[in-house]
C-alpha positions as CSV (number, residue, x, y, z in Angstrom):
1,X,17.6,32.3,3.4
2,X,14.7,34.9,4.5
3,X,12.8,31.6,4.8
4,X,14.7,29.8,7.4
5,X,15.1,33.1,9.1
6,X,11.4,33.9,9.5
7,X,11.1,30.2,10.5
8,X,14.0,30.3,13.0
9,X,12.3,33.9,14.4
10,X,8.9,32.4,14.5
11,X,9.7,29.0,16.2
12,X,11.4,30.6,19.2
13,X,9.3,33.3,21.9
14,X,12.3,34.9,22.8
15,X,15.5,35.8,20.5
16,X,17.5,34.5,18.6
17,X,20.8,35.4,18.7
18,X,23.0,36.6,15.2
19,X,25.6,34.0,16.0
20,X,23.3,31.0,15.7
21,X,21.5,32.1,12.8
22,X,24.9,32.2,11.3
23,X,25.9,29.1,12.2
24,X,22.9,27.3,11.4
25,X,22.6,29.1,7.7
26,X,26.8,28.9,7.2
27,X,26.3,32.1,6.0
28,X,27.9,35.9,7.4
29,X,26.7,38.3,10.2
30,X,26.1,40.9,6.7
31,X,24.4,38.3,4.9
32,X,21.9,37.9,8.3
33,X,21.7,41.6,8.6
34,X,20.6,41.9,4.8
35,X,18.0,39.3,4.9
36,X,16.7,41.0,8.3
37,X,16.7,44.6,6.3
38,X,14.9,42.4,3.1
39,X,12.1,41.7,5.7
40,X,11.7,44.6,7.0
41,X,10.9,46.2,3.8
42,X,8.4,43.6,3.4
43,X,6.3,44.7,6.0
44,X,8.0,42.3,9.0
45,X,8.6,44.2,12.5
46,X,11.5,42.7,14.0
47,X,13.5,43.6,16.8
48,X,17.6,43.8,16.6
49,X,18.9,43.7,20.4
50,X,22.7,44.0,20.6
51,X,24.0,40.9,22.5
52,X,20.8,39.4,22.4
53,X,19.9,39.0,18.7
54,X,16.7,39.3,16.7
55,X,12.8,38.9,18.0
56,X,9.9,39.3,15.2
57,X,7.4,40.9,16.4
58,X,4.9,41.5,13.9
59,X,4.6,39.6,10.4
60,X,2.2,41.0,7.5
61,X,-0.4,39.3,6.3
62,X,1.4,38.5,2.9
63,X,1.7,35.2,0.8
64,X,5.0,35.1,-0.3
65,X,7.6,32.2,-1.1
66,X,9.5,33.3,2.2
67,X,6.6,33.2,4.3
68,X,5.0,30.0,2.9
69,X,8.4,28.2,2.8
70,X,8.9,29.6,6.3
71,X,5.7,27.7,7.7
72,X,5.7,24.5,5.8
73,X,6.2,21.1,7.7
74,X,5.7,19.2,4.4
75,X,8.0,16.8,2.4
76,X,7.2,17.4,-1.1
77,X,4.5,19.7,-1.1
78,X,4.9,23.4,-2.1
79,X,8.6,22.6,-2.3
80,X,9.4,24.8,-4.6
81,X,7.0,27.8,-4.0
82,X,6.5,30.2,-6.6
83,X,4.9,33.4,-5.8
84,X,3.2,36.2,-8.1
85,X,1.8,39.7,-7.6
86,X,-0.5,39.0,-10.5
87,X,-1.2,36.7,-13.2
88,X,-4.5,35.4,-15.1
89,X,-4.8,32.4,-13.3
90,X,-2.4,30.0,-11.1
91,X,-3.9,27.1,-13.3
92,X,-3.1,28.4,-16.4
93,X,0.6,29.4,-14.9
94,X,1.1,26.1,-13.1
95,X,0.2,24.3,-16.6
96,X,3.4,26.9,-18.3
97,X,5.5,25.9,-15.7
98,X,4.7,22.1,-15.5
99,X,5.6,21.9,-19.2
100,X,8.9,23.9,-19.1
101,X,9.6,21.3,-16.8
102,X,8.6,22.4,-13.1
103,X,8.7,19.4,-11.0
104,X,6.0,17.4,-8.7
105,X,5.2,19.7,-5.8
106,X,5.7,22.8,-6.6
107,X,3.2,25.4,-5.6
108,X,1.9,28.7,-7.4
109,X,0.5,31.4,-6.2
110,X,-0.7,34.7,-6.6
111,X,-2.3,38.1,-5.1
112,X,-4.2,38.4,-7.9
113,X,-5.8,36.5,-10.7
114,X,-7.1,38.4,-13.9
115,X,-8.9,36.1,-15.1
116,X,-9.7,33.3,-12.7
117,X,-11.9,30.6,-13.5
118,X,-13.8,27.8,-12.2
119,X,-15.7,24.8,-12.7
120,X,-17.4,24.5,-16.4
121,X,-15.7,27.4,-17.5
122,X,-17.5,30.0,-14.8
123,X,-15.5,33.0,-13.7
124,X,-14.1,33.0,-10.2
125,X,-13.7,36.5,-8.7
126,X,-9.6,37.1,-7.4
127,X,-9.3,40.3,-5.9
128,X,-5.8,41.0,-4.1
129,X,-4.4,40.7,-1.1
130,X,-7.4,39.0,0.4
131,X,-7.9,35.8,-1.2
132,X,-5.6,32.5,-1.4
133,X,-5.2,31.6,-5.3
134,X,-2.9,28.5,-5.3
135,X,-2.3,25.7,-7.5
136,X,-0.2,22.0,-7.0
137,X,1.5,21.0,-9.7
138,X,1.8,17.0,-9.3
139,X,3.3,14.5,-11.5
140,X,1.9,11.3,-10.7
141,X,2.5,7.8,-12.5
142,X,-1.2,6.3,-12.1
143,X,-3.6,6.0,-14.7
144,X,-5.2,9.2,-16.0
145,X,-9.0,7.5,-15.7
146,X,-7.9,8.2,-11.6
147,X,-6.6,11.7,-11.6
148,X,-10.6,13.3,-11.3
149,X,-10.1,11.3,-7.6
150,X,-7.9,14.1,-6.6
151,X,-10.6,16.7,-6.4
152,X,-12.4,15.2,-3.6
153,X,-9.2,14.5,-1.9
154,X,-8.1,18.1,-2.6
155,X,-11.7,19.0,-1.2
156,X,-11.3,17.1,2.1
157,X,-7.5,18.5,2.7
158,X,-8.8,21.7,2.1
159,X,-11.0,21.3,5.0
160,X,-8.9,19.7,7.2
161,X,-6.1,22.9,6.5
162,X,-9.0,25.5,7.3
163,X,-9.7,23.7,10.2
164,X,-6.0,23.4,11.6
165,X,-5.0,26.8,10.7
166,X,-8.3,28.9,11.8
167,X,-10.6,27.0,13.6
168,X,-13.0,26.7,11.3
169,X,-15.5,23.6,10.6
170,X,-16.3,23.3,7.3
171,X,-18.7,20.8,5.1
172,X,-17.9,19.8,1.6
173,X,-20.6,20.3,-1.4
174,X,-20.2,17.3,-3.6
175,X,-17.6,16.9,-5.1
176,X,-15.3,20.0,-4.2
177,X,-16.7,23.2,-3.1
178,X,-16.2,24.0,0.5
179,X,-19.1,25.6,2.3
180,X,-19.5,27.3,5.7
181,X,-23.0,28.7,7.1
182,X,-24.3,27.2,3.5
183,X,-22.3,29.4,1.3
184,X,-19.2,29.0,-1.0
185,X,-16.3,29.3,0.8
186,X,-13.8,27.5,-1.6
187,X,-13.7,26.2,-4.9
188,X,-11.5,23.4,-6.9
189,X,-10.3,23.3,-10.4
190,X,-8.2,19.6,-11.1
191,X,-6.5,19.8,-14.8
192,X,-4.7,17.5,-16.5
193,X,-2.2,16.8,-19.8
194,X,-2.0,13.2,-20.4
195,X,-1.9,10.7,-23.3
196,X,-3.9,7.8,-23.6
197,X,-2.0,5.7,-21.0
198,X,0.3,8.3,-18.8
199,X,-0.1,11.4,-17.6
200,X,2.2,14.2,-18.3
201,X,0.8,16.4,-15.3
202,X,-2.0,17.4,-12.9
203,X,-2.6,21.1,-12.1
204,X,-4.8,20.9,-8.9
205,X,-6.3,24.8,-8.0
206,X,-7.5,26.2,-5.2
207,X,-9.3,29.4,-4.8
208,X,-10.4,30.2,-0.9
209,X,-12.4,33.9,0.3
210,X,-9.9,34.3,3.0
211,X,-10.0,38.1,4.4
212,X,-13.0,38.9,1.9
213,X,-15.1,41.4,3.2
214,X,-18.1,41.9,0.7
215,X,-18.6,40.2,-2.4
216,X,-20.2,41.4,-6.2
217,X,-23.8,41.9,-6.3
218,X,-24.2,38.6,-8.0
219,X,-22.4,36.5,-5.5
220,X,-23.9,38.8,-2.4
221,X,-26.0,35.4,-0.1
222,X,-24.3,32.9,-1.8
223,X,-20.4,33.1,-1.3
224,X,-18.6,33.8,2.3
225,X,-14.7,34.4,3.2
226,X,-12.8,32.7,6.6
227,X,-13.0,36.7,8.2
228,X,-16.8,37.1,7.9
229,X,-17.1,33.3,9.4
230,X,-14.6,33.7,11.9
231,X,-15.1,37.6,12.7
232,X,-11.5,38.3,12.2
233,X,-9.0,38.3,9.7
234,X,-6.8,34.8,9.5
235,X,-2.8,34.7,8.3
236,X,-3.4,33.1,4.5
237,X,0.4,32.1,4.6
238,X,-0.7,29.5,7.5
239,X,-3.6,28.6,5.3
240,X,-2.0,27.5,2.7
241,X,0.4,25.6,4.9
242,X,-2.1,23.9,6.5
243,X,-4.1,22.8,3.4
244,X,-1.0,21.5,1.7
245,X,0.3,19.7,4.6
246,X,-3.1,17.8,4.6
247,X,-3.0,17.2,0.7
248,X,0.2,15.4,0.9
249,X,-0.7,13.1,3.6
250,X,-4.3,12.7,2.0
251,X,-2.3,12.0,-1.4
252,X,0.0,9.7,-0.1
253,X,-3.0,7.7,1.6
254,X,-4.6,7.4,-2.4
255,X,-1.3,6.2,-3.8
256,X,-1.8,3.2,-1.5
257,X,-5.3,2.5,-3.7
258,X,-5.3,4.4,-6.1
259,X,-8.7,5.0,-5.4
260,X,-10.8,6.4,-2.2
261,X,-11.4,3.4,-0.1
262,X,-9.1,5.1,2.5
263,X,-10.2,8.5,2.7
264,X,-14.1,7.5,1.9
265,X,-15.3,7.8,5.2
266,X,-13.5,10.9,6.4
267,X,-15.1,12.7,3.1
268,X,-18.6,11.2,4.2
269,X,-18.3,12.7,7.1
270,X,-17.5,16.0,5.8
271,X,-20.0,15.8,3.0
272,X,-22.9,18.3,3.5
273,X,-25.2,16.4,1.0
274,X,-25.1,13.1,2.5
275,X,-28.9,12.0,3.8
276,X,-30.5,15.3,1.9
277,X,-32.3,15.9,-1.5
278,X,-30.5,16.7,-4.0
279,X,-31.3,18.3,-7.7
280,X,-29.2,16.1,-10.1
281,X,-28.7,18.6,-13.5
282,X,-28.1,15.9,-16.1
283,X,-28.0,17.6,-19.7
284,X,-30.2,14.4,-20.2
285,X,-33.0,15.5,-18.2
286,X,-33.3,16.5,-14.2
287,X,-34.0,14.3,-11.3
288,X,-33.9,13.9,-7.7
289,X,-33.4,11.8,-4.8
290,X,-31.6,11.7,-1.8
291,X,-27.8,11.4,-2.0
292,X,-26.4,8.9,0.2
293,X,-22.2,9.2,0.0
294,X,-20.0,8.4,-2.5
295,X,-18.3,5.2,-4.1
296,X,-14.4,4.6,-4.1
297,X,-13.9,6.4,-7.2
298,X,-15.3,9.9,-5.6
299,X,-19.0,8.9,-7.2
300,X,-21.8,10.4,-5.6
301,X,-24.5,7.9,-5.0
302,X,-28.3,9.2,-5.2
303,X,-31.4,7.4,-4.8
304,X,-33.7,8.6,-6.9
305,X,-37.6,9.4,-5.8
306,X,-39.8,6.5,-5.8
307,X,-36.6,4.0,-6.5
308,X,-34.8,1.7,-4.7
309,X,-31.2,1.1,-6.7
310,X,-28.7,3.5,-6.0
311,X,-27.4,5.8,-8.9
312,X,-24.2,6.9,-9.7
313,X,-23.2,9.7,-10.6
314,X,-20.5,11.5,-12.1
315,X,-18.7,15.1,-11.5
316,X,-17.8,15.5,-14.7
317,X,-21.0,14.7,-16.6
318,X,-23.3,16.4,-14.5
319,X,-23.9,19.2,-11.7
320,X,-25.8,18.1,-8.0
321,X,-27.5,21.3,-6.3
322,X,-30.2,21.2,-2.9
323,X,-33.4,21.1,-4.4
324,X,-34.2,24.2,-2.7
325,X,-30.5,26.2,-2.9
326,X,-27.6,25.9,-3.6
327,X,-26.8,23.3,-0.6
């Protein structure tokens, strides 16, 4: 009920008055006053005028399941939303929950992760109550050779959801880190339990440096947040609707294919690699050449130096860096 308050309150300039909130919720003037008090507590400013109703003035910069439910425009999508103080990492939780039977769509997330990772097995720093640490759990019917497609399509609805919600353009590093000013902004971990032929489920994570203001030592040049970008602090709750109302249209545009014909160009555009050199770290030995967009299975084609074929190459075999940074 807080949610469809906050989303009554926040839809509407002026007030809203007790007597509609209770007829649209079917619920008692005590059980509107309680969920107003519940809010309050939580950090909400909002204004009780007798004969007029209830006005919010102020909402904290918070990312729980009453604010994220309150924002979202989605069908499917963060529907249920699930939201922790701590835990050691929304993958790890979503993958508990999708096997105890958690349903396509819901959302997890988290102040905090303990022990957030990334890519390869790499670390991925979570403080709290700055960051957005989210994952999808999704329950799809395709093959499980196509699930690795939905990190790129994560990647560009991640983009499109910054850019909706804050303002901000972003690029995309092959295949799902997001990147402003040519440093990490965001970064994508896509899991999956399958079988030979079926897939059980596929845990999609999303970590993004929203309100970060500094970063450890060893990340200090390489990774930014949306606040040092943007010079001002951005509501993660709006973030996180954003990016998931993107995702499901994005998702629902793969179904169609089952592959990235229809979303190919829209990454290419986004795709901060495209027409440079790139460093191609293949356990079999380093190359480069000049990458030159991707296939319809998320593929990033490279010409190498000195040759004229085009080479694919795969995310989950190798890693692709600027041959003089990390971009």
């Amino acid at each position: 009920m807080k949610a469809k308050i906050l989303k009554f309150l926040r839809e509407r300039d002026g007030f809203v008055s007790g007597q509609e909130l209770c007829r649209e919720l079917s619920v008692s003037r005590t059980a509107v006053w309680k969920a107003v008090s519940q809010l309050r507590e939580e950090g909400y400013r909002i204004q009780a005028a007798q004969n007029r109703g209830y006005r919010l003035l102020e909402a904290p910069d918070v990312v729980t399941e009453a604010e994220i439910a309150s924002r979202l425009r989605t069908r499917w999508a963060g529907r249920p939303v699930i939201s922790l103080r701590e835990t050691d990492s929304t993958n790890n939780e979503a993958k508990r929950r999708a096997e105890a039977g958690a349903c396509h769509g819901t959302l997890i997330t988290a102040e905090r992760q303990s022990a957030g990772r990334g890519r390869r097995g790499r670390s991925w720093d979570s403080p709290g109550g700055s960051g957005i640490w989210m994952s999808l759990i999704l329950k799809p019917s395709f093959s499980p050779a196509r699930a690795s497609m939905l990190t790129l399509a994560a990647a560009l609805a991640v983009s499109e959801g910054i850019r909706r919600a804050a303002g901000l353009e972003t690029g995309i590093k092959w295949p799902n880190d997001l990147v402003a000013g040519g440093r990490k902004l965001c970064g994508i971990l896509t899991e999956m339990s399958a079988e030979p032929d079926y897939i059980n489920h596929v845990v999609v994570g999303i970590g993004i440096n929203a309100n970060t203001r500094s970063f450890p030592e060893e990340l200090d040049g390489r990774a930014t947040s949306l606040l040092l970008e943007l010079g001002s602090p951005v509501e993660r709750a709006a973030v996180i609707a954003g990016v998931l109302e993107a995702f499901e249209g994005f998702y629902e545009e793969f179904l169609k294919t089952e592959d990235l014909s229809l979303l190919k160009d829209r990454y290419e555009k986004s795709l901060v690699n495209m027409g440079r050199r790139v460093c191609v770290l293949d356990p079999k030995g380093e190359w480069t050449g000049t990458a030159r967009g991707i296939d319809i299975c998320g593929r990033l084609l490279v010409e190498p130096d000195g040759a004229q074929e085009l080479r694919a190459v795969e995310s989950g075999e190798v890693s692709v860096r600027g041959v003089y940074g990390y971009v």
